[in-house]
HTML snippet that shows the backbone in 3Dmol.js (N, CA, C, O; Angstrom):
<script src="https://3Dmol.org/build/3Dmol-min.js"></script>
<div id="view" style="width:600px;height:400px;position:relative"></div>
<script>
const pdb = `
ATOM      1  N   UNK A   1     207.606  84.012 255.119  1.00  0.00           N
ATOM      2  CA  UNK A   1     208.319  83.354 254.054  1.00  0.00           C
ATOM      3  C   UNK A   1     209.480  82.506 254.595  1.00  0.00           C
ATOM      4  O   UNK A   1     209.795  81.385 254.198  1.00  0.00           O
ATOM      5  N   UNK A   2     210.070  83.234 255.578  1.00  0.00           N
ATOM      6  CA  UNK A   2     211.045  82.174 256.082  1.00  0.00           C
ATOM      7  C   UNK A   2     210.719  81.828 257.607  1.00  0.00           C
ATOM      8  O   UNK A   2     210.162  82.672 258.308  1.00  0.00           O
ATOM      9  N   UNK A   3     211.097  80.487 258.145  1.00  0.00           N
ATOM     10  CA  UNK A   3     211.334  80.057 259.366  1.00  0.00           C
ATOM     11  C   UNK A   3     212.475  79.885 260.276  1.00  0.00           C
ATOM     12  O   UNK A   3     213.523  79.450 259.798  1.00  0.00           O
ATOM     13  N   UNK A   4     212.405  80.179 261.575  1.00  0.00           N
ATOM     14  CA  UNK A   4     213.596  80.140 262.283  1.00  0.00           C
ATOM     15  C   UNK A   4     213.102  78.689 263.074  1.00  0.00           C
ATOM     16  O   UNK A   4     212.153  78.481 263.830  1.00  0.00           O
ATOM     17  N   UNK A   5     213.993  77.942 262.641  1.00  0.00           N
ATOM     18  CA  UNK A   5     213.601  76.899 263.512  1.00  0.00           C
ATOM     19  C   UNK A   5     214.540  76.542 264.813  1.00  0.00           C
ATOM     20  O   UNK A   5     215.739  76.784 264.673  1.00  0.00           O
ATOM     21  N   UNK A   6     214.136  76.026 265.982  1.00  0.00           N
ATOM     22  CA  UNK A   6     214.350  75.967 267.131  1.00  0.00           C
ATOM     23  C   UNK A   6     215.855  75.815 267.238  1.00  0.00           C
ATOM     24  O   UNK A   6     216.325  76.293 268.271  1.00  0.00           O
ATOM     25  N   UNK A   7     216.726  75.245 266.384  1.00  0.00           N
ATOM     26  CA  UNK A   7     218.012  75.307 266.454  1.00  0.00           C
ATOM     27  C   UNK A   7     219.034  76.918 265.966  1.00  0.00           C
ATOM     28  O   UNK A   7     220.253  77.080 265.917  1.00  0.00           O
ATOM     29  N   UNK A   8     217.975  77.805 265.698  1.00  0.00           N
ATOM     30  CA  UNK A   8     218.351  78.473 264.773  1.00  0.00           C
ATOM     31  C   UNK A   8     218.650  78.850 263.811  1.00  0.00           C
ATOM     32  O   UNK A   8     218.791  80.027 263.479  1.00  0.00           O
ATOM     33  N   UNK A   9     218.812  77.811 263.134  1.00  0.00           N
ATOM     34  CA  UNK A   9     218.878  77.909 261.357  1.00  0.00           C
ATOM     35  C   UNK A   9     218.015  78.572 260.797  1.00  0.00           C
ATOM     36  O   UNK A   9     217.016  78.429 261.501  1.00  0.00           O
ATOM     37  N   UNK A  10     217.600  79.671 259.370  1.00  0.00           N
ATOM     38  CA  UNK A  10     216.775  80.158 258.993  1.00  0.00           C
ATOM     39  C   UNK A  10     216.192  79.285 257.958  1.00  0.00           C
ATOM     40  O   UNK A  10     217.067  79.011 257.137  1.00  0.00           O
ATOM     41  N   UNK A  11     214.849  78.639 257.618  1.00  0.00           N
ATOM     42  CA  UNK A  11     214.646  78.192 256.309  1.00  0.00           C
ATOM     43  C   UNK A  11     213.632  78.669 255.728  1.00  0.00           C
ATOM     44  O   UNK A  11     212.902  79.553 256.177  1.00  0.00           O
ATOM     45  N   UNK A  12     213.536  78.161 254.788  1.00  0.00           N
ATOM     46  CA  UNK A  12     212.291  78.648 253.735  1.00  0.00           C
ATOM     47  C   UNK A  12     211.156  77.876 253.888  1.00  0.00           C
ATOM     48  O   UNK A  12     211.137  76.645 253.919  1.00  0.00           O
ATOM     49  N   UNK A  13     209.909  78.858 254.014  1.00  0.00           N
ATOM     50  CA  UNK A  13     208.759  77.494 254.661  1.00  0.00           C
ATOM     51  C   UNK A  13     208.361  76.792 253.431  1.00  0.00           C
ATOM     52  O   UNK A  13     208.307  77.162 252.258  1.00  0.00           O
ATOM     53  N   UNK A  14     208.013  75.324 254.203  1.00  0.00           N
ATOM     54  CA  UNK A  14     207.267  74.479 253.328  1.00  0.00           C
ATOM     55  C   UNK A  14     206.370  74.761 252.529  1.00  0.00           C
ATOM     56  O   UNK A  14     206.455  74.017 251.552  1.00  0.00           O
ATOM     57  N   UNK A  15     205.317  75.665 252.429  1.00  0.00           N
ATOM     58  CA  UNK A  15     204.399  75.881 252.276  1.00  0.00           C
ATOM     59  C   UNK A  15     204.990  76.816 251.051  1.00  0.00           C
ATOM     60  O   UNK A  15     204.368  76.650 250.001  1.00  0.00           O
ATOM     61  N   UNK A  16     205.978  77.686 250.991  1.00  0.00           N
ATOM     62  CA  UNK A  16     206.236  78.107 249.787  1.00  0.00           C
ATOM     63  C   UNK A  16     207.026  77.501 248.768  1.00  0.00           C
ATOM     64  O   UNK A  16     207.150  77.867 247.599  1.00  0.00           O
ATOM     65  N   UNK A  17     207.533  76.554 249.335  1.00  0.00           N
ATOM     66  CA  UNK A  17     208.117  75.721 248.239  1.00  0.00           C
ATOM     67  C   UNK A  17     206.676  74.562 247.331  1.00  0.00           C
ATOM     68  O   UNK A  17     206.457  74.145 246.194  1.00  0.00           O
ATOM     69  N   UNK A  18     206.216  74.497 248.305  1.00  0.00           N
ATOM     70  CA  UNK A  18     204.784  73.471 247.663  1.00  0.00           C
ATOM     71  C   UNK A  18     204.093  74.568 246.677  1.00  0.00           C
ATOM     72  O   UNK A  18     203.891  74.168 245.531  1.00  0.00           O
ATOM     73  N   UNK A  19     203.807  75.555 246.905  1.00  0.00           N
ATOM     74  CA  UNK A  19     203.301  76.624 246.141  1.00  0.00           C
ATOM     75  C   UNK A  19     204.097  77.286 244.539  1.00  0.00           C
ATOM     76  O   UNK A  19     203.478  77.712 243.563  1.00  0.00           O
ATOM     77  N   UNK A  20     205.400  77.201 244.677  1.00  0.00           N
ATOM     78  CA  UNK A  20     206.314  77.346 243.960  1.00  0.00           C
ATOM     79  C   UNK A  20     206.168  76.507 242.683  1.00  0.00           C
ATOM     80  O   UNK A  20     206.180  76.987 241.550  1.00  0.00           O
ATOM     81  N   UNK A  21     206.016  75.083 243.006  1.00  0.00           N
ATOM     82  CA  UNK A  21     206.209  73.546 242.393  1.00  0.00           C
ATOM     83  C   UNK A  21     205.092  73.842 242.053  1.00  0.00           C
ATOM     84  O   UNK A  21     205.086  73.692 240.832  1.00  0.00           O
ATOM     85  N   UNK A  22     204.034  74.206 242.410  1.00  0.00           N
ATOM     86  CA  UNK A  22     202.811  73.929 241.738  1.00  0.00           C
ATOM     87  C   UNK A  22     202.681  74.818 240.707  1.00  0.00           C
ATOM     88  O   UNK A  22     202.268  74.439 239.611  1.00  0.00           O
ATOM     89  N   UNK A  23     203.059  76.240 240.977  1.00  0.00           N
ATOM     90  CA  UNK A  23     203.264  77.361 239.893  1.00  0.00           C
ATOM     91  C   UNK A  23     203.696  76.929 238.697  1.00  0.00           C
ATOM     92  O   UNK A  23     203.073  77.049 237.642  1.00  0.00           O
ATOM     93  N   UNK A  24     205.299  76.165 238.908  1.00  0.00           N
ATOM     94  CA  UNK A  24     205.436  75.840 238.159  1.00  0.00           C
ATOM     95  C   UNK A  24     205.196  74.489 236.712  1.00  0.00           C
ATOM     96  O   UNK A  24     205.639  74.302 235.579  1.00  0.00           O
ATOM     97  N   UNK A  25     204.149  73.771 237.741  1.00  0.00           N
ATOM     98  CA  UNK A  25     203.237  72.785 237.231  1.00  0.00           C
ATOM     99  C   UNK A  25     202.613  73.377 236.481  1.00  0.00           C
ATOM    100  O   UNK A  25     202.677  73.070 235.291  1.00  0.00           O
ATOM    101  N   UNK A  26     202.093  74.046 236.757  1.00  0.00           N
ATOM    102  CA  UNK A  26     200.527  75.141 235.926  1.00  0.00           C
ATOM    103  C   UNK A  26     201.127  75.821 234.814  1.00  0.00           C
ATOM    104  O   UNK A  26     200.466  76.118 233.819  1.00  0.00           O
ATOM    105  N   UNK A  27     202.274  76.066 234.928  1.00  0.00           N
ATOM    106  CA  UNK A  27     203.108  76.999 233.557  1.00  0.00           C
ATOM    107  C   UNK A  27     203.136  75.680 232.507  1.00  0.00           C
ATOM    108  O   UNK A  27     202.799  75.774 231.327  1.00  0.00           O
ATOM    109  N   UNK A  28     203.561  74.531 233.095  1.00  0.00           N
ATOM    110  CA  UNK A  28     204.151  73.580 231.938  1.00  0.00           C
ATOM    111  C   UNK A  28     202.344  73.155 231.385  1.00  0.00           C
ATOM    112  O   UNK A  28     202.017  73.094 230.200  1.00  0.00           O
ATOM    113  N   UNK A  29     201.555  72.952 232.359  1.00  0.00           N
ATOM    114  CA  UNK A  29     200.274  72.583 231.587  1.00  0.00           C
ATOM    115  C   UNK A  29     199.699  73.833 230.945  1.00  0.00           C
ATOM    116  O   UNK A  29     198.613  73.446 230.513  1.00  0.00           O
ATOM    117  N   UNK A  30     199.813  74.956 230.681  1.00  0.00           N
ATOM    118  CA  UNK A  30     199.271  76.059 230.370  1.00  0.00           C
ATOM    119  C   UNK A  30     200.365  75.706 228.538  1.00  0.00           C
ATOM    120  O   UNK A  30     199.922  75.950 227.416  1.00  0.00           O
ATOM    121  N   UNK A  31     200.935  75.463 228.667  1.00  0.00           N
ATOM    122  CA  UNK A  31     201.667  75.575 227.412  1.00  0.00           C
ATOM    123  C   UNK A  31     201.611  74.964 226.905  1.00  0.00           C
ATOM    124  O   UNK A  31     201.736  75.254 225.715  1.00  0.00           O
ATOM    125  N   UNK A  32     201.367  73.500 227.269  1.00  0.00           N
ATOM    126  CA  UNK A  32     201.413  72.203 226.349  1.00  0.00           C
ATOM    127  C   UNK A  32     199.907  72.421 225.965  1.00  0.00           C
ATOM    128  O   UNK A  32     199.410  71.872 224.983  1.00  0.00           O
ATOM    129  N   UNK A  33     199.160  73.322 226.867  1.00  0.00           N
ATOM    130  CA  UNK A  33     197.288  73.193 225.574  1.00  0.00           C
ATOM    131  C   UNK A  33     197.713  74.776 225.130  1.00  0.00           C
ATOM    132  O   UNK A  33     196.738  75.489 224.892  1.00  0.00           O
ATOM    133  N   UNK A  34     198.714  75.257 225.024  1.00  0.00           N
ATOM    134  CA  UNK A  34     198.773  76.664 224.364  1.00  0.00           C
ATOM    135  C   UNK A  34     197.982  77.621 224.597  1.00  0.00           C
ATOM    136  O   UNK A  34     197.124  78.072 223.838  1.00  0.00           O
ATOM    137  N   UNK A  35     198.288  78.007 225.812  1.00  0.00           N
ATOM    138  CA  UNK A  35     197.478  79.139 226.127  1.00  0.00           C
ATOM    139  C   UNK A  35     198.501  80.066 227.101  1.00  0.00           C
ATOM    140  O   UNK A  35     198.080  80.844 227.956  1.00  0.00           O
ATOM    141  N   UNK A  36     199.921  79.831 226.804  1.00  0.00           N
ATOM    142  CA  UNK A  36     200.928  81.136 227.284  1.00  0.00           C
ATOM    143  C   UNK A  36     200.670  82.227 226.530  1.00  0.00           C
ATOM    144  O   UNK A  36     199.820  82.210 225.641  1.00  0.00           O
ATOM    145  N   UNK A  37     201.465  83.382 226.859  1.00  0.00           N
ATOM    146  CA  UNK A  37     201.011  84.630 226.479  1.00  0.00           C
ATOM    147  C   UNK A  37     201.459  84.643 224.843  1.00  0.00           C
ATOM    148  O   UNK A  37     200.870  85.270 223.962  1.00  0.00           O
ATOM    149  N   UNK A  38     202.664  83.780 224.670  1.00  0.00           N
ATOM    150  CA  UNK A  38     203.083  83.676 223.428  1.00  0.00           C
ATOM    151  C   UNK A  38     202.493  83.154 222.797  1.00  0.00           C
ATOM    152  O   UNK A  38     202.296  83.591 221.663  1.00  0.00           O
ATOM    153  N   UNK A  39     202.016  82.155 223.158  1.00  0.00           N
ATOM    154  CA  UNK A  39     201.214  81.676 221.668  1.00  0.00           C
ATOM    155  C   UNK A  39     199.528  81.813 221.672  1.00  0.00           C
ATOM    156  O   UNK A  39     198.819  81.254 220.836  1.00  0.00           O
ATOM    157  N   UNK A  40     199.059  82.601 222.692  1.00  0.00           N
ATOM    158  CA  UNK A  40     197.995  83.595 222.486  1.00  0.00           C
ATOM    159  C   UNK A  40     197.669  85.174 221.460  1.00  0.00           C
ATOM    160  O   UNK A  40     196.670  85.879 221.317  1.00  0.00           O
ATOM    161  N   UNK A  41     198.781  85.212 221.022  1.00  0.00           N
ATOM    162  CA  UNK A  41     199.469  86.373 219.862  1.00  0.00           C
ATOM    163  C   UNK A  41     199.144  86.097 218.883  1.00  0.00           C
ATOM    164  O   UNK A  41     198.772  86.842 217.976  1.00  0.00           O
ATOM    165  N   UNK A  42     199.274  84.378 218.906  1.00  0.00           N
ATOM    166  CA  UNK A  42     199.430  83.794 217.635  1.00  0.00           C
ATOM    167  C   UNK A  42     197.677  83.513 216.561  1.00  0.00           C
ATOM    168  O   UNK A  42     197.294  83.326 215.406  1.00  0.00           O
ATOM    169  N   UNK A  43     197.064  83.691 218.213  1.00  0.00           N
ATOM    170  CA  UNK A  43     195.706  83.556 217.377  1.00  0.00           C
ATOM    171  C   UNK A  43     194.961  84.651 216.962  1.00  0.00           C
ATOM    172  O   UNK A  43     194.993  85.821 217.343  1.00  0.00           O
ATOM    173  N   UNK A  44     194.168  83.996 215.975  1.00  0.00           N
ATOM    174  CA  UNK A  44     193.511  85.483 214.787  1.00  0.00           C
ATOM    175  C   UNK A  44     191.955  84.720 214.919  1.00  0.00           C
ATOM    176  O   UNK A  44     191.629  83.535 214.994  1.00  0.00           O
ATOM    177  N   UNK A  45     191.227  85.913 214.910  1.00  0.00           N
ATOM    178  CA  UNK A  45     189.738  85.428 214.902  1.00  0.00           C
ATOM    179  C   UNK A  45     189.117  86.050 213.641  1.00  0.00           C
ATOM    180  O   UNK A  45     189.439  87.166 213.234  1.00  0.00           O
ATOM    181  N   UNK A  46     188.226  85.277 213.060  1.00  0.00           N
ATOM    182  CA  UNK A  46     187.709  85.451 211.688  1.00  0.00           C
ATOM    183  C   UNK A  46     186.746  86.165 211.971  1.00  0.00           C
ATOM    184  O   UNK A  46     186.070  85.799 212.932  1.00  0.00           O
ATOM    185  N   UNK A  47     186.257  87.711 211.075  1.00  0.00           N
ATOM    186  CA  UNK A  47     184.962  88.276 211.274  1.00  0.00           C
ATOM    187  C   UNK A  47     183.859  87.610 211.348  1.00  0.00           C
ATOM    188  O   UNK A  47     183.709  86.641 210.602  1.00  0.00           O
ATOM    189  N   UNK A  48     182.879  87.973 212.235  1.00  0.00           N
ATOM    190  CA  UNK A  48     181.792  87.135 211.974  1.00  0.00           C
ATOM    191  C   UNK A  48     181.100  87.225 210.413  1.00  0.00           C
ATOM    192  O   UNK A  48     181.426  88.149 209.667  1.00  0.00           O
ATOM    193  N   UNK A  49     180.221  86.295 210.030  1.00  0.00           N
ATOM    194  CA  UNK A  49     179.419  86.333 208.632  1.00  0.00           C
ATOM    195  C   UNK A  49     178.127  87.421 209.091  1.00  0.00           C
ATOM    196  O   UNK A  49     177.594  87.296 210.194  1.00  0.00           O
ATOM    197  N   UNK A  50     177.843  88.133 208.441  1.00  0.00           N
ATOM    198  CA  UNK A  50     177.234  88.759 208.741  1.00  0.00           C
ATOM    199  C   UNK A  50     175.702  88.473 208.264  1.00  0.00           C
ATOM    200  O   UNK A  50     175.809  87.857 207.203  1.00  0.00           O
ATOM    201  N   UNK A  51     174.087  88.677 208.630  1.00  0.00           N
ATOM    202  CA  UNK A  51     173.196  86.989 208.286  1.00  0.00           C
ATOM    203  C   UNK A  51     173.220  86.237 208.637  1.00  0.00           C
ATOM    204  O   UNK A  51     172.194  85.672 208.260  1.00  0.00           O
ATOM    205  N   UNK A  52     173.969  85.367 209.486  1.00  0.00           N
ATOM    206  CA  UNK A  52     174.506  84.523 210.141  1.00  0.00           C
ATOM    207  C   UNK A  52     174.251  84.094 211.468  1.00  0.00           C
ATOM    208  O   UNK A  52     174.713  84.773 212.385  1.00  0.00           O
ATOM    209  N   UNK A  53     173.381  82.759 211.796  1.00  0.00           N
ATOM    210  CA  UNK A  53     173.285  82.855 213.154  1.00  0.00           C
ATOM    211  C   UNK A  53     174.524  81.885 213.703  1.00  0.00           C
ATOM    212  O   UNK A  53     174.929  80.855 213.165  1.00  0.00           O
ATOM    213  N   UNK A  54     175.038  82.541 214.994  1.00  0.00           N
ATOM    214  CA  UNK A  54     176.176  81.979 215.397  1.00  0.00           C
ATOM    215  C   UNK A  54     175.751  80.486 215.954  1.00  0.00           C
ATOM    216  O   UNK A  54     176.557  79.839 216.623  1.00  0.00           O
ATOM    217  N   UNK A  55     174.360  79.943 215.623  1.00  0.00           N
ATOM    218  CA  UNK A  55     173.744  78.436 216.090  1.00  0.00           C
ATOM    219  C   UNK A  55     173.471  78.087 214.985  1.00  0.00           C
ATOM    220  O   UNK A  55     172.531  77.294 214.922  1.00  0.00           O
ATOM    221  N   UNK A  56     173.971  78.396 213.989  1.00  0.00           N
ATOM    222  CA  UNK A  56     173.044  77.568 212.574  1.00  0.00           C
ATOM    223  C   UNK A  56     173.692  76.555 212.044  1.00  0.00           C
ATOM    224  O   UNK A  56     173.057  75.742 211.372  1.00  0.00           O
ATOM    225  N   UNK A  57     175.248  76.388 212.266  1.00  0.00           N
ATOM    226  CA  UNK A  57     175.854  75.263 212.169  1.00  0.00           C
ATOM    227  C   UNK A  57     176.075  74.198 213.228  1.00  0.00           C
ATOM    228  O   UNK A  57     176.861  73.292 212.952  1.00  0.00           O
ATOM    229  N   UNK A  58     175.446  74.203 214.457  1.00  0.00           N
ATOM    230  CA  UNK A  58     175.145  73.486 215.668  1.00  0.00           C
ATOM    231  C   UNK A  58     174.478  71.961 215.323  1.00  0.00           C
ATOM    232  O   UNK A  58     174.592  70.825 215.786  1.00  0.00           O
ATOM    233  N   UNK A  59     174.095  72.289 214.778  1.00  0.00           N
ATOM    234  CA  UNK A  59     172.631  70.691 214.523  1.00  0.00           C
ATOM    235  C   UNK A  59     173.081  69.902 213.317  1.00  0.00           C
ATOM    236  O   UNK A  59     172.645  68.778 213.067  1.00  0.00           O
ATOM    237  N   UNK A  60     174.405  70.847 212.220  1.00  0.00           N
ATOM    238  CA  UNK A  60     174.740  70.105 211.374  1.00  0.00           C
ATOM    239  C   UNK A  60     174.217  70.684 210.015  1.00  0.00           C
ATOM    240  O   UNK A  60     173.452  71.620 209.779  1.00  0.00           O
ATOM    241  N   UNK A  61     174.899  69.795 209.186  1.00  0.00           N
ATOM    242  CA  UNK A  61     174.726  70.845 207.726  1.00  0.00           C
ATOM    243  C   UNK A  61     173.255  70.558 207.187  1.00  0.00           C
ATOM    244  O   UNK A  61     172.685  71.502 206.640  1.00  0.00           O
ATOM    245  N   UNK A  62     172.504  69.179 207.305  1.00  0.00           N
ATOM    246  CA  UNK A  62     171.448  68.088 206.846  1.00  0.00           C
ATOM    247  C   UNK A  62     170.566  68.402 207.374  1.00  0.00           C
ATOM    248  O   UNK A  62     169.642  67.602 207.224  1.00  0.00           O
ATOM    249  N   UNK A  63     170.219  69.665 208.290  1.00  0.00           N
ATOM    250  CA  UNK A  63     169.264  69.492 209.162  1.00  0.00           C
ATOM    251  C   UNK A  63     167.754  69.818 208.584  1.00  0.00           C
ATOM    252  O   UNK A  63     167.498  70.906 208.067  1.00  0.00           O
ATOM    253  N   UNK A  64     167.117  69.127 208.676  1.00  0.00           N
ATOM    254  CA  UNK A  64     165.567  69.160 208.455  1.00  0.00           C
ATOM    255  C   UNK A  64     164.626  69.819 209.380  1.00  0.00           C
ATOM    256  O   UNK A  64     164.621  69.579 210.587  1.00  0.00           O
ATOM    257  N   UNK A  65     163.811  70.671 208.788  1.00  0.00           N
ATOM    258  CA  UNK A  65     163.347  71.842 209.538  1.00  0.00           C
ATOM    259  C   UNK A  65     162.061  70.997 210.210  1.00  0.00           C
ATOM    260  O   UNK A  65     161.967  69.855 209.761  1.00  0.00           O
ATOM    261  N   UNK A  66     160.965  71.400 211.300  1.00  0.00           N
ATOM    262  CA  UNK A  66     159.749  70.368 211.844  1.00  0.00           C
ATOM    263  C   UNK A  66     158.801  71.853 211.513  1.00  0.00           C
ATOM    264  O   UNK A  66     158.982  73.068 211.434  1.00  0.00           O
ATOM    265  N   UNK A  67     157.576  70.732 211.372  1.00  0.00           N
ATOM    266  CA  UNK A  67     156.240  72.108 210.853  1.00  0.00           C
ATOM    267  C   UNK A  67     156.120  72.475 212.280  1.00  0.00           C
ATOM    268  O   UNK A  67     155.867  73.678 212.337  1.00  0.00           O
ATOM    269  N   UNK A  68     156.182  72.037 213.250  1.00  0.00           N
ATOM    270  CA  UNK A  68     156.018  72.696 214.291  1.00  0.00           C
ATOM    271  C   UNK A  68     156.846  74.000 215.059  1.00  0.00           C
ATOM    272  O   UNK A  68     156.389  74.691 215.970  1.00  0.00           O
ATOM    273  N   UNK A  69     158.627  74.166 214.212  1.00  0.00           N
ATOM    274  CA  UNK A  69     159.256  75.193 215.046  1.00  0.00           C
ATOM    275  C   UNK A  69     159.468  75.728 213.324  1.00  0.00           C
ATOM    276  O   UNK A  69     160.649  75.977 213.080  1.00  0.00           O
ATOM    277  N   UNK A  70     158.689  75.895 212.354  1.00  0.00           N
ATOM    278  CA  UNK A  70     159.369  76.683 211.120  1.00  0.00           C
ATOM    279  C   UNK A  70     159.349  78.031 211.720  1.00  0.00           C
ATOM    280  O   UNK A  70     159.033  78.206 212.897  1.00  0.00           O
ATOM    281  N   UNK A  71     159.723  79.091 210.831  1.00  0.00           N
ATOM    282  CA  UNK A  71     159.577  80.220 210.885  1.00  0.00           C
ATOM    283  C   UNK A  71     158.426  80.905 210.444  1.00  0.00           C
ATOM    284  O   UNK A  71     158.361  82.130 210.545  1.00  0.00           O
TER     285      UNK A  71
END
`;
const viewer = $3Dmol.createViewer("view");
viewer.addModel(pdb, "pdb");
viewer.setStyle({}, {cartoon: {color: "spectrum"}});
viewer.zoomTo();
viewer.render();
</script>
């Protein structure tokens, strides 16, 4: 984590500061599409319909059935 460089001074390596910055890149994009822990709380999921295929609204509300895939 840290370096002694040839003069003696102690520093902090490059490599964790680049890592740091990026962390903190990823926090600010994680929030602006809302997906921090806080506003993951916030979401509620609706029971499924029960009868219901979870593909039946895929193709659209209009959809016309073919004699070849009816049931």
């Amino acid at each position: 984590m840290l370096l002694k460089l040839p003069s003696g001074i102690v520093q902090q390596n490059p490599w964790l500061t680049i890592a740091n910055k990026q962390l903190e890149l990823m926090h600010k994009y994680l929030t602006e599409f809302g997906l921090s822990p806080v506003s993951r709380s916030r979401v509620s999921i609706a029971p499924a319909t029960p009868g219901r295929s979870k593909f039946e609204g895929l193709l659209g509300q209009h959809c016309e059935r073919d004699e070849f895939f009816d049931d």
